[in-house]
C-alpha positions as CSV (number, residue, x, y, z in Angstrom):
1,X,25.4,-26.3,53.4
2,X,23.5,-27.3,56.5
3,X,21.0,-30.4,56.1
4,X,19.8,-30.2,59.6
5,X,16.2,-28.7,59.6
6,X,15.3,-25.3,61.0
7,X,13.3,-25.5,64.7
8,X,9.4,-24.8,63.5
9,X,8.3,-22.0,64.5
10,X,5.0,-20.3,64.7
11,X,3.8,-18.9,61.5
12,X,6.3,-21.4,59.7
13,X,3.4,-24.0,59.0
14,X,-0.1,-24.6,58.3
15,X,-2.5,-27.8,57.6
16,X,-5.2,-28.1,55.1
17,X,-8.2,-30.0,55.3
18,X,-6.5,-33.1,53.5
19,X,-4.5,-33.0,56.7
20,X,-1.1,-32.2,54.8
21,X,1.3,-29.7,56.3
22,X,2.3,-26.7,53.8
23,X,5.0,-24.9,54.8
24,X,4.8,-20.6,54.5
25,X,6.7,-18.2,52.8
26,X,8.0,-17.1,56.0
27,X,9.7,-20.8,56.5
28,X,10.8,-20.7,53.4
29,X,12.7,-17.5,53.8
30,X,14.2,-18.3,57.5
31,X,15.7,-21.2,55.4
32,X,17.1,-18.9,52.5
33,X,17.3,-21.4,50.0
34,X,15.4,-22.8,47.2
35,X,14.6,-26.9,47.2
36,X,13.1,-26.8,43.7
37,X,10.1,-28.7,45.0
38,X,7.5,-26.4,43.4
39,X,6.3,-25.3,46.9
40,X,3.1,-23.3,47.1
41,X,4.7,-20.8,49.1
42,X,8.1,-20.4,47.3
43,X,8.9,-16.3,47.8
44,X,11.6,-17.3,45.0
45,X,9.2,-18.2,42.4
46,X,10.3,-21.6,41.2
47,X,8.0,-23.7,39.5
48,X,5.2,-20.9,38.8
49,X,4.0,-20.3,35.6
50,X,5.3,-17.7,34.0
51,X,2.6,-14.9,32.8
52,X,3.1,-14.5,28.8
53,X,1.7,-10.8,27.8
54,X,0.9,-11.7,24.2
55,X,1.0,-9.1,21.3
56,X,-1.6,-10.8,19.2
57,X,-5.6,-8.7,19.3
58,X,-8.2,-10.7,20.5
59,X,-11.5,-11.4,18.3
60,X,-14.1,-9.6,20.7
């Protein structure tokens, strides 16, 4: 596997007001692996909580 990084390209990248750049699902994908970094954007899911559907009635 490759270590060099991709070219940017538009789309791939955006800054919030902190001034720290997040890279997009669309990066993410062009590079077609998963770092494991918990990235906000990751279209693989990694690091998101998972959504429990419990079975026990609420008291309302």
């Amino acid at each position: 596997m490759s270590t060099t990084p991709l070219p940017l390209q538009p789309g791939d990248y955006y800054f919030t007001p902190e001034g720290l750049m997040v890279f997009t699902e669309q990066y993410h994908r062009r590079r077609g692996t998963c770092c494991k970094s918990r990235c906000r954007h990751c279209p693989w899911g990694y690091g998101r909580e998972k959504k429990s559907h419990s079975a026990e009635p609420s008291d309302s």
